[in-house]
N, C-alpha and C positions, 0 to 999 in steps of 0.2 A: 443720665448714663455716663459722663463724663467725668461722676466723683465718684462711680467704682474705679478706673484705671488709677485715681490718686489714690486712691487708698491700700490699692494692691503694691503701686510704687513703693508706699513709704512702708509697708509690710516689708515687704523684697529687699528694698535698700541697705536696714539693718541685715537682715539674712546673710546678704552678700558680702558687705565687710568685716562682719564675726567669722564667714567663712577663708575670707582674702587672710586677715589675720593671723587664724589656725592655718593655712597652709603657708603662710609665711613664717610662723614660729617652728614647725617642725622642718622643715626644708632648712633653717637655718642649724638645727642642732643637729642636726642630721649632716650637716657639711663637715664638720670638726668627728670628735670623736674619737673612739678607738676602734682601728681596724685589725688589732693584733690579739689572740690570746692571755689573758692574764696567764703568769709562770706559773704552776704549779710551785714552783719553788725561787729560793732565792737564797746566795750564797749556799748552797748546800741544802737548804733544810726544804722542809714540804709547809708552804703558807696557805693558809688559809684567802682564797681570791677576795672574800668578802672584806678581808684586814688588809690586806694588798692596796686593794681598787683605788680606795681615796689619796693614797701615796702616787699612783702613779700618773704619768701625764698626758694627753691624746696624742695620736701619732699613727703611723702606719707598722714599724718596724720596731719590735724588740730583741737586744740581744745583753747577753751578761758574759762577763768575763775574771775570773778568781784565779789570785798570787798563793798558790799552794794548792794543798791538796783537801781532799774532802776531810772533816775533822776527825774519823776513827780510824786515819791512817799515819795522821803528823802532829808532833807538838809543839809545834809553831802555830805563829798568828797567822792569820788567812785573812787578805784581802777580797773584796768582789766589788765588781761596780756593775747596775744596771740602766742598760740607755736606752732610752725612746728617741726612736729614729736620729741616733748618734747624738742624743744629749743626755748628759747625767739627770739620772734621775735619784736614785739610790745607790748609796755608798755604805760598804760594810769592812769597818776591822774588828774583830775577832780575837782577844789575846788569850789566852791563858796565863795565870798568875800563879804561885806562893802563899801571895800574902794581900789582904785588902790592900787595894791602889783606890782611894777617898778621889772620883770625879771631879769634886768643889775642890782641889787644890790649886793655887794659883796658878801653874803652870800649863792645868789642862782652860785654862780662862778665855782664849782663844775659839774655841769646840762652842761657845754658846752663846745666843743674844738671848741676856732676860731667863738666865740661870734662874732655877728652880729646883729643888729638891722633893720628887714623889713618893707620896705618902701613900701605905695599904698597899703597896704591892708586894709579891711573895720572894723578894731581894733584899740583900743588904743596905744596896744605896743607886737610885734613881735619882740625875740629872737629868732633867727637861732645859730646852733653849726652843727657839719659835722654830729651828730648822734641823734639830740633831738631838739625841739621847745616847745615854753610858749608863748601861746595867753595870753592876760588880755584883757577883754572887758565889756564892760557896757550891761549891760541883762534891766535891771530894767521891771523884768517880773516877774509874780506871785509869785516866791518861792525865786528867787534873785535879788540882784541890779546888782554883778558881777561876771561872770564865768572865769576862768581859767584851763584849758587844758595843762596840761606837758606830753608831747607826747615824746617816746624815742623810737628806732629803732636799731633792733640786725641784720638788714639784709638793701639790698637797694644795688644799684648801684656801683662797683669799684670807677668809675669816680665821686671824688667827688664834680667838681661840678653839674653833670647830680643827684644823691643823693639827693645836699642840694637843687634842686629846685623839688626834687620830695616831697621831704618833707614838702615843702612851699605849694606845691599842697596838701597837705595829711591834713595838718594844716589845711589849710583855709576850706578845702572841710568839716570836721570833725569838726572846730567850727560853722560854720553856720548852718551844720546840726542841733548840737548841742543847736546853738539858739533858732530854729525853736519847736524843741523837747520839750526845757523850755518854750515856749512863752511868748521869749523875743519878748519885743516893739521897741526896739532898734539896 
């Protein structure tokens, strides 16, 4: 009689620390988190949450704030910045050009760690760096010929390559929008 209770023990025993485990792993991911809305939008334009999500950072409170105006009313550059509970998360300027302004120039060298030029996108010229992106692209739509997008990121994935391709997501998803917004022909 006394090697059924062991055996129900050592049944039980396991049970109980794969159980202890599981409600220690969720209880811990569950502490952190985001408790705020992904934006619908950012700088103006309407994002996709799913291209969003992995840019942004856990927190309670989001708010955004932009130096001009929405793009089909000014021809100026437009700043924006978005914080998760008062920290930069995302930073966007916004220029409109003339003429190609070439990202890899030395001057813009600063804007990037571990510069990279992206290939196959539907742009002129794509810099990648592990924490920021610069479309340059031909608009030649009502208010511009060219837009340019300097997109920087305080938040985003350890893994920096998993990061810089979420970023290239984030870019692309964000200038075409972008396009669409200006109606550009191009």
């Amino acid at each position: 009689m006394s090697a059924r209770p062991n055996r129900l023990r050592a049944v039980r025993l396991p049970a109980l620390l794969v159980s202890c485990a599981m409600l220690t792993a969720t209880t811990s991911c569950s502490s952190g988190g985001r408790d705020y809305s992904i934006p619908a939008k950012f700088c103006h334009i309407s994002m996709n949450p799913d291209v969003m999500a992995p840019m942004l950072r856990d927190g309670k409170s989001v708010e955004q704030n932009s130096r001009g105006q929405d793009f089909t009313t000014t021809l100026k550059s437009i700043t924006c910045n978005l914080r998760v509970d008062k920290k930069d998360t995302i930073y966007a300027d916004v220029a409109r050009s003339e003429e190609f302004l070439d990202p890899r120039d030395p001057i813009e060298s600063y804007k990037f760690k571990n510069l990279e030029v992206v290939k196959g996108l539907p742009f002129d010229m794509t810099v990648l760096g592990d924490w920021s992106i610069i479309v340059d692209t031909k608009c030649n739509g009502p208010k511009t010929p060219r837009v340019r997008p300097y997109l920087v990121f305080s938040a985003g994935s350890e893994d920096i390559v998993q990061r810089r391709k979420d970023i290239v997501a984030f870019g692309k998803a964000y200038t075409l929008a972008l396009k669409k917004e200006l109606g550009c022909t191009v």
